[in-house]
N, C-alpha and C positions, 0 to 999 in steps of 0.2 A: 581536422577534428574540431567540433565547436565547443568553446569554453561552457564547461557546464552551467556557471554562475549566470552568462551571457544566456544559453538555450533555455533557460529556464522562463522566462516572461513566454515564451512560444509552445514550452507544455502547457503552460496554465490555460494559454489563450484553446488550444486542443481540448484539453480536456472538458474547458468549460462547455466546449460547442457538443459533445462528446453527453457530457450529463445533461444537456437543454432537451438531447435529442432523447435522453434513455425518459425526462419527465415527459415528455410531450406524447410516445409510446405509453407509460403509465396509464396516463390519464385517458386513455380510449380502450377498447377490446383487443387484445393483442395476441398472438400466436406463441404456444408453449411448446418444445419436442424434447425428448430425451437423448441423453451422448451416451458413446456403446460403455461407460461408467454408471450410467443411471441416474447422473446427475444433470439437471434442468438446464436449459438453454431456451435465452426468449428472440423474440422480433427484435426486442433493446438492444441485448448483447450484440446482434448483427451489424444492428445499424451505429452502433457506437465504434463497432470494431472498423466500419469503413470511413468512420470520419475519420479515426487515429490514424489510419492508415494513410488515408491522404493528406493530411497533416504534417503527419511524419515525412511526407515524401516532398514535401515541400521543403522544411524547416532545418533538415537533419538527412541530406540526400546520400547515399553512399553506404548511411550506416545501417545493418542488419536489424531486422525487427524479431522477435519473437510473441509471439504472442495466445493467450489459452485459446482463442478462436480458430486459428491460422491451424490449419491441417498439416500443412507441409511447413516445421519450421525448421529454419535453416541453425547449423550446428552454430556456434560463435566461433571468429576468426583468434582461437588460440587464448593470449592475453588481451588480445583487442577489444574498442570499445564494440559493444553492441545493446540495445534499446527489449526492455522486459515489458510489458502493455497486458493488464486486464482490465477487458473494458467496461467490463462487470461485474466487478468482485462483491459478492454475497447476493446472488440472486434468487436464493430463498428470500433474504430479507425483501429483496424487489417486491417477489411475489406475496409477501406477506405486508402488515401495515408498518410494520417498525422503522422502516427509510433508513436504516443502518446500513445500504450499502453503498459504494465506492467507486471509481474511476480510478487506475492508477497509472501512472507513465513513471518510469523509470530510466536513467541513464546508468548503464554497468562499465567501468573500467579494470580491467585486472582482477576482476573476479567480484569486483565488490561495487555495490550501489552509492554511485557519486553524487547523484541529486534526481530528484521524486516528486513527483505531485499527486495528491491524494484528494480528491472533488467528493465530496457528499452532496448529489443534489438536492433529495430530498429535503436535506437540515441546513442547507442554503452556507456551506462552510469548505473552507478550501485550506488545504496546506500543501507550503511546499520550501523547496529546502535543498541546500548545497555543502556538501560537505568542506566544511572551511569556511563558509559564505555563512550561514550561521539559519535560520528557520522561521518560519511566519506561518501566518495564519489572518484570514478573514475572513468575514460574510459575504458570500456572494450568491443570490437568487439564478435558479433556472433564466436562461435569456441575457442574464445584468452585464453588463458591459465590464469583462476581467480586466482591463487594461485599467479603468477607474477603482475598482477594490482598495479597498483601504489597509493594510497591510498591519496587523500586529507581531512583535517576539515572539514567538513559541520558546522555549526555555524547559529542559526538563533540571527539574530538580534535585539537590543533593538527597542520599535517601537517610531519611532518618535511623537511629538506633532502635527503637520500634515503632509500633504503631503503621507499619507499611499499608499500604492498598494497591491491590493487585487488580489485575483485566484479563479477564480467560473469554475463550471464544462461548458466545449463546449456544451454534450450536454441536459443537464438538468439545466438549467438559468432561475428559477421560481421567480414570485411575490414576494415571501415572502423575496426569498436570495435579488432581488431588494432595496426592503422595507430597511433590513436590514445593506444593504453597503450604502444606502444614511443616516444613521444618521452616520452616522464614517466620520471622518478626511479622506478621498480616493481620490487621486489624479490621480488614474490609474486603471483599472481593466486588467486582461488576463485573455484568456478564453485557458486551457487546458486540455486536457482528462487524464483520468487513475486515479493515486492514486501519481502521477509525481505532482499536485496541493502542497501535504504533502511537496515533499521532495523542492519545490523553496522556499515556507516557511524555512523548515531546512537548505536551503543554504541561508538564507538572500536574498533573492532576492524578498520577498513578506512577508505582517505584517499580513494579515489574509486570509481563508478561510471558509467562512462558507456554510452550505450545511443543507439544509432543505427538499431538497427532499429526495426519499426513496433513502437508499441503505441499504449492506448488512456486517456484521461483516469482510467478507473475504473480501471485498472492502476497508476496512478502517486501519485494524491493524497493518499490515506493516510500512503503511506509520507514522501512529500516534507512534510507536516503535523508527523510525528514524527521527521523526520531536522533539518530548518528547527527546532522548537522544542527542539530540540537542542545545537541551534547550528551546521550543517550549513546548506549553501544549494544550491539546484538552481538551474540554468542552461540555456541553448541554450547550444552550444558555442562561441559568439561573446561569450557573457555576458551576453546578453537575460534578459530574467525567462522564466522560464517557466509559462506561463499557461493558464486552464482556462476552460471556457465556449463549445469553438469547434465551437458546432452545424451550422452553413453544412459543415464538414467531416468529418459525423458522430463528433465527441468523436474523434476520431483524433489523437496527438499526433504531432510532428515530433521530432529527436534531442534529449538533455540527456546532461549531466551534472550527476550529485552528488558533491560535493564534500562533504568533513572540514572541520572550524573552518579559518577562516583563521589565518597565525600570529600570535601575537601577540594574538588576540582573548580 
């Protein structure tokens, strides 16, 4: 099994081959079809899901992949590790101008996401992150050579007594997430796409997120890997752990929130 702090230089280098290839797709006339959900799938999403793929199979041989593209995904081995991959998360925002969407690679140990990388290519920004190993973040362009990136702290912050600022999804902004940011200290809401929510939390620049509508394991583990090795924790909104692995319910997760450091920590 590979040290996750160690596999971690070989997601980034994946991922970034990963978003070179969803910009290079962008930028020409590309192919749109619907999934029997109704929800959009492009040319990108294909072509990024077969670099991860091979990628993965280089880097990380043995270990189980799951993935939102992958038709047939295999259940996880029990508590073992096993790899959560969306190779395009928020492809509305693809298809729209915002560039608010994401790459994500994740590594799962015993239910929970041990280290993540999260690529925006459009906004030329990468995070990534090990639980225990601690989180970063830099600029890195469509094509730029990952291995050279310059690496800053990501650092989520202790959360203030008020004045919080909160990150809800652009475009899934339901009742309940409402309900739930008007009893909190919130002085500011942002609305952004992806799984980019996680990682302004892990850079301190927002104290929570929560998210009650549906989403899906490959949506969330990345970013909870990089927002957690941050020093950030996600939760159910009861303060359960929030956990990954749950094939019986096709990898569909139930509500969480992310949360900023605690204080004092």
């Amino acid at each position: 099994m590979p040290d996750p702090a160690s596999l971690l230089p070989h997601l980034v280098a994946i991922a970034a081959e990963a978003g070179a290839r969803i910009i290079a797709i962008r930028q020409r006339p590309h192919a749109v079809a619907g999934k029997a959900d109704g929800s959009p799938v492009t040319e990108a999403d294909l072509a990024a899901e077969a670099v991860i793929a091979a990628g993965l199979a280089q880097v990380a041989p043995g270990i189980p992949v799951v993935s939102e593209e992958d038709a047939h995904r295999p259940a996880p081995p029990g508590d073992g590790a096993f790899l959560l991959v969306d190779p395009l998360d928020g492809t509305r925002e693809f298809l729209g101008q915002s560039g608010e969407f994401t790459v994500n690679i994740a590594l799962i140990e015993g239910g929970r996401p041990v280290c993540g990388v999260v690529y925006a290519p459009a906004l030329s920004r990468i995070w990534r992150g090990a639980v225990g190993h601690g989180a970063e973040h830099a600029v890195l362009p469509p094509g730029a050579d990952a291995g050279a990136a310059a690496w800053t702290p990501s650092l989520a912050r202790p959360r203030p007594d008020e004045g919080w600022t909160a990150v809800a999804s652009r475009s899934h902004l339901d009742a309940e997430t409402r309900d739930f940011l008007a009893r909190l200290p919130v002085a500011e809401s942002r609305s952004i796409g992806s799984s980019l929510k996680f990682c302004l939390v892990a850079d301190g620049e927002a104290d929570v997120y929560p998210r009650f509508g549906p989403t899906c394991e490959w949506d969330t583990a990345a970013g909870q890997a990089v927002l957690e090795a941050a020093g950030g924790r996600v939760t159910r909104p009861d303060g359960a752990p929030f956990l990954y692995g749950k094939a019986a319910q096709g990898y569909r997760n139930g509500p969480f929130v992310a949360w900023g450091r605690e204080p004092g920590r």
